[in-house]
C-alpha positions in Angstrom: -20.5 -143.4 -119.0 -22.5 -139.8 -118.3 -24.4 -141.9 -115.2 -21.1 -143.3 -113.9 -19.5 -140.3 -113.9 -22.0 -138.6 -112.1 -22.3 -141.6 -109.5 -18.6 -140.8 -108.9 -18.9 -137.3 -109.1 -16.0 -136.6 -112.4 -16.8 -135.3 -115.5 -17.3 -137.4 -118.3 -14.5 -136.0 -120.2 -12.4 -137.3 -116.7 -13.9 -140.5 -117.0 -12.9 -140.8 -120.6 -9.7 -139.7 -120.3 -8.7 -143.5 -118.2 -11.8 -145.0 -119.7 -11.6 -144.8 -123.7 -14.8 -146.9 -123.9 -17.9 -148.3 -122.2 -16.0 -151.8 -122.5 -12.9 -150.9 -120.6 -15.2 -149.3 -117.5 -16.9 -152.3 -117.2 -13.9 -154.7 -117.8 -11.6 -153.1 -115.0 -14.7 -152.6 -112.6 -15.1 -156.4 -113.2 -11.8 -157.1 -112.4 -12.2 -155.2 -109.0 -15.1 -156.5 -108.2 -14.2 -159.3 -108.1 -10.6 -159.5 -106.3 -12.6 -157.4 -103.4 -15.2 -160.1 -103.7 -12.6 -163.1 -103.5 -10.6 -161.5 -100.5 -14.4 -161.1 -98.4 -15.0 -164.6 -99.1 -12.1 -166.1 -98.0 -12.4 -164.1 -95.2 -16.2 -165.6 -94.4 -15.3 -168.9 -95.5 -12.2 -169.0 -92.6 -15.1 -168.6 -90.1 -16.9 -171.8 -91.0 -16.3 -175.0 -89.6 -17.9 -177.5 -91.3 -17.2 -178.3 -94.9 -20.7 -179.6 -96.0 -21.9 -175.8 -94.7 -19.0 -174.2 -96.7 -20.1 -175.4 -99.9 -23.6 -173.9 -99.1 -22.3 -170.7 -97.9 -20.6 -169.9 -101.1 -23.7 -171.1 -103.2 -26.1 -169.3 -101.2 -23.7 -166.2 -101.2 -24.9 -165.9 -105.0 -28.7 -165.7 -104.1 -28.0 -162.9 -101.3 -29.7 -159.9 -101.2 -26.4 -158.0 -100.4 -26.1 -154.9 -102.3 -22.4 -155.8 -103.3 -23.7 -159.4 -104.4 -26.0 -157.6 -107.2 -23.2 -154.8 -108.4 -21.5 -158.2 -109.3 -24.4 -159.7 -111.0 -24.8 -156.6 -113.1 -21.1 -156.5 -113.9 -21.4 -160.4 -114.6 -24.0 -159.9 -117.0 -22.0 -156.9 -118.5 -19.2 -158.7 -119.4 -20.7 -161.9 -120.5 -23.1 -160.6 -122.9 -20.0 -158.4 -124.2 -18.0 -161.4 -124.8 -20.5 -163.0 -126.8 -19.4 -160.1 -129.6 -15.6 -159.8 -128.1 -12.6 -162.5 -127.5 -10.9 -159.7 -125.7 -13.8 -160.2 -123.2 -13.9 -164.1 -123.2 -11.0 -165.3 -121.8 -12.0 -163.1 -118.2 -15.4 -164.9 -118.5 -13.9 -167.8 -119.2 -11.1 -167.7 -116.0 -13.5 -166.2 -114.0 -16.2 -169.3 -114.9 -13.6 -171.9 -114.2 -12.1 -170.2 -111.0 -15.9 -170.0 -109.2 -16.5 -174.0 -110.7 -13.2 -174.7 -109.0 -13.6 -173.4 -105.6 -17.0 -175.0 -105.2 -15.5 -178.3 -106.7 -12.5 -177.7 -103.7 -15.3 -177.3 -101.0 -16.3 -180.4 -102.3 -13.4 -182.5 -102.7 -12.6 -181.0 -98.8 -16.2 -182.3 -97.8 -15.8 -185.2 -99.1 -12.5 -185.7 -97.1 -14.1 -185.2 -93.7 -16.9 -187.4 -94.6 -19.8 -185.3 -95.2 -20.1 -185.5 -99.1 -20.0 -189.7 -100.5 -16.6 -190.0 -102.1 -18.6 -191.6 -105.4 -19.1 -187.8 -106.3 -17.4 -186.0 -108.7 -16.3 -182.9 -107.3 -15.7 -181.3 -110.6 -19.0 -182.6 -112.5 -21.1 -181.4 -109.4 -19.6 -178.4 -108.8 -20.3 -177.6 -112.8 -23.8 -178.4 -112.4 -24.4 -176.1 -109.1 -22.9 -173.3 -110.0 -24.6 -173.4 -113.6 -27.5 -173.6 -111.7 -27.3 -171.0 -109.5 -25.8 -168.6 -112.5 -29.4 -169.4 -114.0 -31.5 -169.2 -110.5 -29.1 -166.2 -109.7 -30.4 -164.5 -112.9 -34.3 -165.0 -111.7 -33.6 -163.4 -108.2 -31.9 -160.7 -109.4 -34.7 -159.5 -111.8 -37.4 -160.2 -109.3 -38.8 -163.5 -111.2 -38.5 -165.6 -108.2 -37.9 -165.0 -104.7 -34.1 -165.6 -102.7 -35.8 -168.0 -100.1 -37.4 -170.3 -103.3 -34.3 -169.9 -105.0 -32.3 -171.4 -101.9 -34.9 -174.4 -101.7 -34.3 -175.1 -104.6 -30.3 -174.9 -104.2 -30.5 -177.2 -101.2 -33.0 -179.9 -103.1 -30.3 -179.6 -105.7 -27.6 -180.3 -103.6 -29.2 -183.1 -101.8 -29.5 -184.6 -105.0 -26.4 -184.2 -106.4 -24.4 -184.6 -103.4 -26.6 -187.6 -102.4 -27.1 -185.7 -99.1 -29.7 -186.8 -96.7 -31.3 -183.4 -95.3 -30.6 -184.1 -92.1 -27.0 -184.0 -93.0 -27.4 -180.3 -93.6 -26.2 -177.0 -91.3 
């Protein structure tokens, strides 16, 4: 709390005066994180035309070296290791975990629909298994275990597979 309030240039006894603890700093800078987050990518999504490259877009957005991208990984990792111990904390992992599954099983379904993604998929069982595995792959990047352009190989090998993609399908 003594580092964000000098990052923000308050006094701790400020800070703590809306913040009663660590937990409720990290919970509401989660929350805006990630309706600022939201609103930017529906905004970047709107810009691309093609379906298939949608879905990529919004996987690859996770493995980006964008300084806003990692504030959201720390505050991810926050808030998932504190609802481990909390329930208070669970149920916004939990509807933020089912919201990001969601949209990338939509971006599916909607590729799918203009013929770019075989309609044998399931949208739902895919998008579970890429976004689990980019929320482990993320975690690598982010700590410097593996690099952003290996961790988007293996993203699009992935996909191909799952998606039963040929790679010259891809954007």
């Amino acid at each position: 709390m003594a580092a964000v309030a000098r990052e923000a240039g308050v006094s701790s006894a400020l800070l703590h005066y809306y913040f009663a603890t660590r937990e409720d700093l990290i919970r509401l800078a989660f929350e805006y994180h990630e309706t600022r987050e939201t609103a930017r990518g529906e905004e970047r999504l709107a810009t691309i035309d093609d379906p298939l490259a949608r879905v990529r877009d919004v996987l690859f957005r996770e493995l980006s070296d964008d300084e806003v991208v990692r504030e959201g990984w720390v505050l991810w990792s926050e808030m998932s290791r504190t609802a481990i111990f909390r329930d208070d904390f669970r149920a916004s992992v939990a509807d933020r975990s089912a919201r990001w599954v969601g949209l990338v099983a939509n971006l599916i379904a909607a590729a799918q629909d203009a013929g770019r993604i075989p309609a044998a998929i399931d949208p739902v069982s895919a998008a579970l298994r890429l976004t689990a595995m980019v929320d482990g792959i993320g975690g690598h990047v982010i700590v410097g275990s593996l690099s952003r352009a290996e961790a988007r190989r293996t993203v699009d090998l992935a996909m191909n597979e799952m998606l039963h993609l040929n790679p010259k399908d891809q954007t």
